[in-house]
TORTORDREN-582213 format. One record per residue (C-alpha): z, x, y; residue in three letters. Coordinates in nm, 2 decimals. Layout:
N
      c3      c1      c2  rest
       Z       X       Y   ALA
...
//
This chain:
362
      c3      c1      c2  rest
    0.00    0.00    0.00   UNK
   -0.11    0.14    0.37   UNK
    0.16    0.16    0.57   UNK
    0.14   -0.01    0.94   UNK
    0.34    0.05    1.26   UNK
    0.31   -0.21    1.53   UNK
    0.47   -0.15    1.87   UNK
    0.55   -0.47    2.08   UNK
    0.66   -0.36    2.41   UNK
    0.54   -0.22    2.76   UNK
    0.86    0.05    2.67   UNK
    0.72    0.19    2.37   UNK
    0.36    0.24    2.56   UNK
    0.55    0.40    2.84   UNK
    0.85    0.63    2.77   UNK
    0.69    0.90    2.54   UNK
    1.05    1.01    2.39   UNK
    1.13    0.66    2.31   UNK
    0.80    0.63    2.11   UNK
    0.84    0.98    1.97   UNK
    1.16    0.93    1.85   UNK
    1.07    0.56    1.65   UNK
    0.75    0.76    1.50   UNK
    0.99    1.05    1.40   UNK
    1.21    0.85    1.26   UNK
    0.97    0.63    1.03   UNK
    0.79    0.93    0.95   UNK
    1.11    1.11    0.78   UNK
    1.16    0.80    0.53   UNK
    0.77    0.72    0.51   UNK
    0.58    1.05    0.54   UNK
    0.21    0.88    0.65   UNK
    0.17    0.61    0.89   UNK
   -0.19    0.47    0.82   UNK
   -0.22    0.31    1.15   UNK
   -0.03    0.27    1.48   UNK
   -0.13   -0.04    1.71   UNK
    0.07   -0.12    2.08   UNK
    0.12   -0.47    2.23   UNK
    0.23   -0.54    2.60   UNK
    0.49   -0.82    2.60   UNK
    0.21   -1.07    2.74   UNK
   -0.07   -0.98    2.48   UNK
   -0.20   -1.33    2.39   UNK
   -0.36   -1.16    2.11   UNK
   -0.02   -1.08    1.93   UNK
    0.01   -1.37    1.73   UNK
   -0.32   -1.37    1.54   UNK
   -0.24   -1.01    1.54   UNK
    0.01   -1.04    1.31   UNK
   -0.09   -1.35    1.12   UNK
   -0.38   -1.12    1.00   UNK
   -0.15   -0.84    0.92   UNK
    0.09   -1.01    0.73   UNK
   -0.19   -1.18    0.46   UNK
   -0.27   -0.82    0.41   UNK
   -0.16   -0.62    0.06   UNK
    0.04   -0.38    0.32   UNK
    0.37   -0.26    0.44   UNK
    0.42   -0.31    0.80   UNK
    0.71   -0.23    1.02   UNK
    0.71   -0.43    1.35   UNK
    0.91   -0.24    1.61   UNK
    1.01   -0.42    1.95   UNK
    1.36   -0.46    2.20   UNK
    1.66   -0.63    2.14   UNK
    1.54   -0.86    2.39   UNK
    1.17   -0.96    2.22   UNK
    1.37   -0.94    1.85   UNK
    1.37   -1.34    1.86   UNK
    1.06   -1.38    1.98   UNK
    0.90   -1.21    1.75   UNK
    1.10   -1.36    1.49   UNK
    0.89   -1.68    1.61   UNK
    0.58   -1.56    1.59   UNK
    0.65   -1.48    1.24   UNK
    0.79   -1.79    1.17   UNK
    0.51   -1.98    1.34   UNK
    0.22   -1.71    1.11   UNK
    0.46   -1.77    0.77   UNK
    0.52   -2.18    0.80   UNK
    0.90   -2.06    0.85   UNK
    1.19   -2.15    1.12   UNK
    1.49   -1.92    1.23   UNK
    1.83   -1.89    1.14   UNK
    2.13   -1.76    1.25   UNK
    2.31   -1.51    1.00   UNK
    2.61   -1.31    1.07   UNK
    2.50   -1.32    1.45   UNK
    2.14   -1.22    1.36   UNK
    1.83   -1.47    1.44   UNK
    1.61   -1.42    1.20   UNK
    1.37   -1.62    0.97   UNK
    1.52   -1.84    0.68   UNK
    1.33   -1.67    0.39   UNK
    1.47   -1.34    0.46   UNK
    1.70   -1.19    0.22   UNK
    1.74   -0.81    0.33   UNK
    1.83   -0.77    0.68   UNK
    2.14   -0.50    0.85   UNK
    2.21   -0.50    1.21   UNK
    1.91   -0.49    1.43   UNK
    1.65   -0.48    1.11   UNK
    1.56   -0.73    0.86   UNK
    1.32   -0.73    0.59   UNK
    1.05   -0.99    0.49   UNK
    0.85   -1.05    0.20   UNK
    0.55   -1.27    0.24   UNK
    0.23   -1.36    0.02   UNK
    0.12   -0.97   -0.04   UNK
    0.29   -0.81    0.28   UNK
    0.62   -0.64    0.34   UNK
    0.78   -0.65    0.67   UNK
    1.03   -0.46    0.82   UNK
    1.12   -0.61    1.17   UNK
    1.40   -0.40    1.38   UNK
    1.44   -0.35    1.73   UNK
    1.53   -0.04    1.96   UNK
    1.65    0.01    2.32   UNK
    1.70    0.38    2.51   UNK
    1.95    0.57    2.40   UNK
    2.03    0.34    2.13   UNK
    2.10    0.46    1.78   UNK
    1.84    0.39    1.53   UNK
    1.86    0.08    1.28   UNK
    1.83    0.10    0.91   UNK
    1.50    0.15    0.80   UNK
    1.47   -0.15    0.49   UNK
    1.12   -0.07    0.38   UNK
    1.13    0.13    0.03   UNK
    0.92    0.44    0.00   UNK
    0.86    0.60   -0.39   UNK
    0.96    0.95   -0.36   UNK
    0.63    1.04   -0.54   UNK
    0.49    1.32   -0.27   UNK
    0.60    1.66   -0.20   UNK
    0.46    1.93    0.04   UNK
    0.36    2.31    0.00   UNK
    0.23    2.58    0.25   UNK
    0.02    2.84    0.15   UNK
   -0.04    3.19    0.33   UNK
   -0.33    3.42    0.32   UNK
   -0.55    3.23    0.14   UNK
   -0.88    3.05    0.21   UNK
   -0.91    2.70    0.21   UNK
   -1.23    2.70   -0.03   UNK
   -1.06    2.93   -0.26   UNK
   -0.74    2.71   -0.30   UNK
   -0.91    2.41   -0.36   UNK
   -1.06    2.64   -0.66   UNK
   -0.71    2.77   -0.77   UNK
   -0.53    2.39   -0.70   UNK
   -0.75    2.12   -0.87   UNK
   -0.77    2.22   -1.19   UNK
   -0.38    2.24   -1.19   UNK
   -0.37    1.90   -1.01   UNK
   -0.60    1.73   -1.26   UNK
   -0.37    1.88   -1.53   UNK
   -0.03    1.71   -1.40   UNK
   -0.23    1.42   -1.27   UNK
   -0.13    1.45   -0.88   UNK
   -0.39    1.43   -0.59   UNK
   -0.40    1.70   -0.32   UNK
   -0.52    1.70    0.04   UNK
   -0.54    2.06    0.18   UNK
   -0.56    2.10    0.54   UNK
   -0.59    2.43    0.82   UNK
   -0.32    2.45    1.04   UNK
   -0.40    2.81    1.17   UNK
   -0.61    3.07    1.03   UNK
   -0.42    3.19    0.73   UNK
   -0.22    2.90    0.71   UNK
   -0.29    2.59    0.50   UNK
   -0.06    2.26    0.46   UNK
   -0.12    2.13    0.06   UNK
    0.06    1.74    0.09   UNK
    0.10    1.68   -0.28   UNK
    0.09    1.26   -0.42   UNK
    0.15    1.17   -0.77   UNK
   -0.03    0.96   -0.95   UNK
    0.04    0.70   -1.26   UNK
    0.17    0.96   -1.48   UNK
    0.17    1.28   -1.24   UNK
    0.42    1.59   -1.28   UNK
    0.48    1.74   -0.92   UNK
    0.75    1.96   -1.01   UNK
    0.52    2.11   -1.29   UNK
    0.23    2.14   -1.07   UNK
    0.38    2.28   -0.78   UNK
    0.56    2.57   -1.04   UNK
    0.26    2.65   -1.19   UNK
    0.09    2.67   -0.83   UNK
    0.34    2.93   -0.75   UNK
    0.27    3.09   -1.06   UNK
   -0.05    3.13   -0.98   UNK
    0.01    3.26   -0.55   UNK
    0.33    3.45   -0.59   UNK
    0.41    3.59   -0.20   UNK
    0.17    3.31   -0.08   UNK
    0.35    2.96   -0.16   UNK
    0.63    2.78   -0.03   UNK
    0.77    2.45   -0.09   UNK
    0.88    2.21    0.15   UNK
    0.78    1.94    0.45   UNK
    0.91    2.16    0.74   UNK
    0.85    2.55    0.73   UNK
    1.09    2.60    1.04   UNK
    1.40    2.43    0.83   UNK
    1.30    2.65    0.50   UNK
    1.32    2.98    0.76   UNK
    1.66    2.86    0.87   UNK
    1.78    2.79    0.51   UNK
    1.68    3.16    0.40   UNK
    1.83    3.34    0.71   UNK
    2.13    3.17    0.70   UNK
    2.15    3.22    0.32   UNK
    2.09    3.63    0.35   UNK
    2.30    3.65    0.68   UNK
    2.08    3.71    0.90   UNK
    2.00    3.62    1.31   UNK
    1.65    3.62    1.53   UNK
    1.61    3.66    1.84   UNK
    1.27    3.55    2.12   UNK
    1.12    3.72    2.42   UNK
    0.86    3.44    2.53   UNK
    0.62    3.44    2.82   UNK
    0.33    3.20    2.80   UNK
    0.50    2.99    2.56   UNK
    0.78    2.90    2.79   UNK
    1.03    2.86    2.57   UNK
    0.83    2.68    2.32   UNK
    0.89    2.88    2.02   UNK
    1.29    2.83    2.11   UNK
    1.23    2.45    2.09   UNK
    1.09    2.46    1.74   UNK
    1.38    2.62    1.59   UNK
    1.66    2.45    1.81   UNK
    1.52    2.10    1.74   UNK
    1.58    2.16    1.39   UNK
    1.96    2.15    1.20   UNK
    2.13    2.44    1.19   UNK
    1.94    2.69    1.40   UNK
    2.29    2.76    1.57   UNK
    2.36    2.96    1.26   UNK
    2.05    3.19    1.28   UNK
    1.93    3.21    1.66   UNK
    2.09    3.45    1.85   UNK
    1.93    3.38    2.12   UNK
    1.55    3.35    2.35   UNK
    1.45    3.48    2.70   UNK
    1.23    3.33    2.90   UNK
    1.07    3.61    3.08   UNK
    0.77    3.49    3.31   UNK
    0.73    3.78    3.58   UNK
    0.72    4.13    3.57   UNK
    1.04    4.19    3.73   UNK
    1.24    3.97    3.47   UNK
    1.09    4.19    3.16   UNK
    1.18    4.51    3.32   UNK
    1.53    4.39    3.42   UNK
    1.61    4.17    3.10   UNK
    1.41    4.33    2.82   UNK
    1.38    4.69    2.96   UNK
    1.01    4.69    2.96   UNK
    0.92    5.03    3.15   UNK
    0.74    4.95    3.51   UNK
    0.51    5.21    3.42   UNK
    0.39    5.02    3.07   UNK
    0.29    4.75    3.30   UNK
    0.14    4.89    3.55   UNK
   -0.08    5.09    3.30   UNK
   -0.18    4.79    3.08   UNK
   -0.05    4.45    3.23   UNK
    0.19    4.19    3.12   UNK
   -0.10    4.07    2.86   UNK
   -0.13    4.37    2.65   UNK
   -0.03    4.46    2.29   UNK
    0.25    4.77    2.47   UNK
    0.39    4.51    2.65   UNK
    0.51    4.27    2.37   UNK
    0.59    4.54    2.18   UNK
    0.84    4.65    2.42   UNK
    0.92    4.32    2.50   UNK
    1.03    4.24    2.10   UNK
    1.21    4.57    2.07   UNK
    1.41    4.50    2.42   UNK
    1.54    4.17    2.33   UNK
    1.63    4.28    1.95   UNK
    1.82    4.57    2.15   UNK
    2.01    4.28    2.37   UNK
    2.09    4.08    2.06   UNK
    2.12    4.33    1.81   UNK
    1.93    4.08    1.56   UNK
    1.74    4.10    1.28   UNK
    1.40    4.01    1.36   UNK
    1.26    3.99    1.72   UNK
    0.96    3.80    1.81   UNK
    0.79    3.82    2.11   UNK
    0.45    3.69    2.30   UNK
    0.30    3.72    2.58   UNK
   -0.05    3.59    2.70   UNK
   -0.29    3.39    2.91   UNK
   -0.26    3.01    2.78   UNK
   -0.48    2.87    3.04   UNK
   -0.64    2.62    3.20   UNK
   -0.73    2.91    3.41   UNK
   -0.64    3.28    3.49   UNK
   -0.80    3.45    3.32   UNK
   -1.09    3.77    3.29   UNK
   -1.36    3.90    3.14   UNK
   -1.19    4.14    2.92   UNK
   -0.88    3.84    2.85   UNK
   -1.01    3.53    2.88   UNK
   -0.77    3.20    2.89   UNK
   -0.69    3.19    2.52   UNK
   -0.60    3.59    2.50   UNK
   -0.24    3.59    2.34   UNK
   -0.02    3.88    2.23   UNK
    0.27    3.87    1.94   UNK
    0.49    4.12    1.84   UNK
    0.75    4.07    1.56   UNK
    1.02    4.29    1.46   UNK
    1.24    4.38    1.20   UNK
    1.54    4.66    1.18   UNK
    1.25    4.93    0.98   UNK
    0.93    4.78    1.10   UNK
    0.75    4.60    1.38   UNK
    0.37    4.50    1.41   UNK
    0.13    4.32    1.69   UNK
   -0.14    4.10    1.67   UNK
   -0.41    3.97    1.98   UNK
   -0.52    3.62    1.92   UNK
   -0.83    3.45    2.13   UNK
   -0.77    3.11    2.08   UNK
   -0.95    2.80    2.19   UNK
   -0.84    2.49    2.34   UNK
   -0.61    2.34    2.65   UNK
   -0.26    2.46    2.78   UNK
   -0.05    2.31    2.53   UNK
   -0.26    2.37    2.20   UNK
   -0.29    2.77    2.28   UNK
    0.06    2.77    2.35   UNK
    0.14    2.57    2.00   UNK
   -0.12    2.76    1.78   UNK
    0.05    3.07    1.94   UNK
    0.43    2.97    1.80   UNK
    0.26    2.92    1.46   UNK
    0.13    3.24    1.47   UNK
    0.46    3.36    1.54   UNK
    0.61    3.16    1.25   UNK
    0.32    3.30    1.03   UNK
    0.39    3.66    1.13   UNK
    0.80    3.61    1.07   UNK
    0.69    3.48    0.70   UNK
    0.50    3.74    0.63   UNK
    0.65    4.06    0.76   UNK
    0.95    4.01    0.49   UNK
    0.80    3.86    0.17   UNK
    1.07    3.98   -0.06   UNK
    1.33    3.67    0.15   UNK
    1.05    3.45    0.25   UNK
    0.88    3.43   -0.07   UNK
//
C-alpha cells in the first residue's frame, strides 16, 4: 500500500520547520512517503479530495490544527456515510476504534486513515498507522553504481529482497533494501558485506552509526568550517548523542579569524588564498591543536552564487581531514546552487572521515 500525506492548513504551507518536523516525524515510523499534497483552509476542492483518496487501496495520514481537527472529521464523515462522536473528550467519527489524544485511526472500504493534528511548538501525537518492519538500509563506499548492481542482484534474488541503489556523491551510494514474500534481509545484507568488506555499512543514518563508533572507541572530533557555515556542525548536533563525541567547531569566515583561532600562518594566505589545499590543511591541524581531538576536519571554498575565478570557479571546495598519525586533502569542483555545494561538500567530509580509518569505521 502507497503511503499518502495530506496537509490541510495555510500553517503547514507556510512555517518550513513546522512542515519539516511532521515529515520528519512520519518519515522515522514510515520510511517513504509516496506522495505529499497541501490544502489552504478554504480549498473547495478538499472534500472530493479526500472522498477519492479514501476509496483508494492506500494508507493515508491527514495532518491539520487542533482547530480544523473537527472539521475535517466532517468531511470524512460526510465522504464515509458516517457522523461524529464525542469519546473521552475527542470528536471523532463513530466507526473509529483506534484513536490516542490528538490522533485517531480509521479504516474504510480499502483505505487506512490516520487523522492527527499539530500546532507550533506542540509535542507530536502518536502516529497509529502500522508500518512492517520489512526494509533496512546500507551504504556502500568506493564502489560504482554499475558494478554494485552486478555484485547486489544476484544476492537479492537469492534471499528474495528488492533493492533500489542510488548516488548520493561520487563514491557514495545509498542501497534501501525491501523484503519481499519470503525475503531474508539479514542474510542478504551479511552476505553483501561478505562480498565489500571495508566498503559496506548498515544503517538508515550514516551520521548516527559515526557517533555510535566514536563514542564506542573513546574517541572526540573536532570542525574548522568556512564556506559551510557551520553546516557540517548541524549534521552531527541534530543527531542524539553528538555531545559525547564533538569537541567542538569553528566557524572561521575571514582571514583574520583563521590566523587568530586556528593559527593559520598570514604568510600561507597570502601565498595561496583562503581557498587552497595549505590552507585547510592548516586549518584542520589548528583546530585539532585547540581541541586536542582525534580527528579534525576542515573546509574551505567558494560555494557560490558568485565569487569566483577562472582558476576557482563557484563550486571549487577544499577538505582536509585529520587524524593523530595521518591527514589528507581533497579539491572538489562541484556543481549546483549555494546550498547543494555547501551540502555535497559536508558529505564529502563524512565520506573522507569514513574512509581515512577503516579498521573502526568498517
Amino acid at each position: 500500500m502507497k503511503l499518502h500525506l495530506i496537509f490541510i492548513g495555510n500553517k503547514f504551507i507556510y512555517n518550513k520547520s513546522l512542515k519539516e518536523y511532521v515529515i520528519r516525524k512520519i518519515e522515522q515510523k514510515a520510511d517513504f512517503i509516496d506522495s505529499i499534497t497541501y490544502f489552504k483552509e478554504s480549498d473547495n476542492s478538499l472534500f472530493l479530495y479526500l472522498q477519492q483518496e479514501l476509496n483508494l487501496s492506500d494508507k493515508l495520514i491527514v495532518v491539520t490544527s487542533k482547530q480544523h481537527f473537527s472539521t475535517v472529521g466532517k468531511l470524512i464523515c460526510t465522504a464515509t456515510s458516517d457522523n461524529q462522536i464525542l469519546k473521552d473528550g475527542i470528536l471523532i467519527p463513530s466507526k473509529v476504534n483506534l484513536f490516542e489524544n490528538g490522533s485517531y485511526l480509521l479504516e474504510y472500504e480499502k483505505s487506512i486513515t490516520n487523522v492527527l493534528h499539530i500546532d507550533e511548538m506542540q509535542k507530536f501525537p502518536e502516529i497509529l498507522l502500522y508500518f512492517e518492519d520489512s526494509k533496512a538500509t546500507i551504504h556502500i563506499f568506493e564502489e560504482e553504481k554499475d558494478t554494485t548492481l552486478v555484485i547486489l542482484n544476484p544476492i537479492a534474488q537469492t534471499y528474495d529482497v528488492k533493492i533500489d541503489v542510488v548516488t548520493i556523491i561520487d563514491g557514495w551510494l545509498r542501497v534501501d533494501v525491501r523484503s519481499k514474500k519470503y525475503g531474508n534481509i539479514s542474510k542478504f545484507i551479511t552476505s553483501a558485506k561478505q562480498l565489500l568488506p571495508n566498503k559496506l555499512i548498515g544503517g538508515e543514518c550514516i551520521v548516527t552509526y559515526i557517533i555510535s563508533k566514536l563514542e564506542l572507541y573513546k574517541r572526540k572530533i573536532s570542525f574548522a568550517e568556512s564556506c559551510t557555515g557551520g553546516l557540517l556542525t548541524y549534521y552531527f548536533t541534530k543527531r542524539n548523542g553528538a555531545s559525547k563525541i564533538l569537541d567542538g567547531s569553528l566557524v572561521t569566515y575571514s582571514n583574520t579569524i583563521k590566523e587568530n583561532w586556528l593559527g593559520v600562518e598570514s604568510e600561507t594566505l597570502k601565498k595561496f588564498g583562503a581557498v587552497s589545499d595549505e590552507v585547510v590543511e592548516e586549518m584542520s591541524e589548528g583546530v585539532m591543536n585547540v581541541s586536542s581531538s582525534d580527528y579534525s576536519i576542515s573546509i574551505s571554498g567558494v560555494a557560490g552564487d558568485s565569487g569566483g575565478t577562472d582558476f576557482k570557479p563557484v563550486g571549487t571546495i577544499y577538505i582536509s581531514i585529520r587524524t593523530k598519525t595521518k591527514h589528507e586533502e581533497i579539491r572538489l569542483d562541484l556543481k549546483g546552487d549555494r546550498n547543494y555545494i555547501q551540502y555535497q561538500s559536508v558529505l564529502f567530509c563524512i565520506k573522507m572521515l569514513l574512509l581515512i580509518d577503516k579498521e573502526i569505521f568498517f
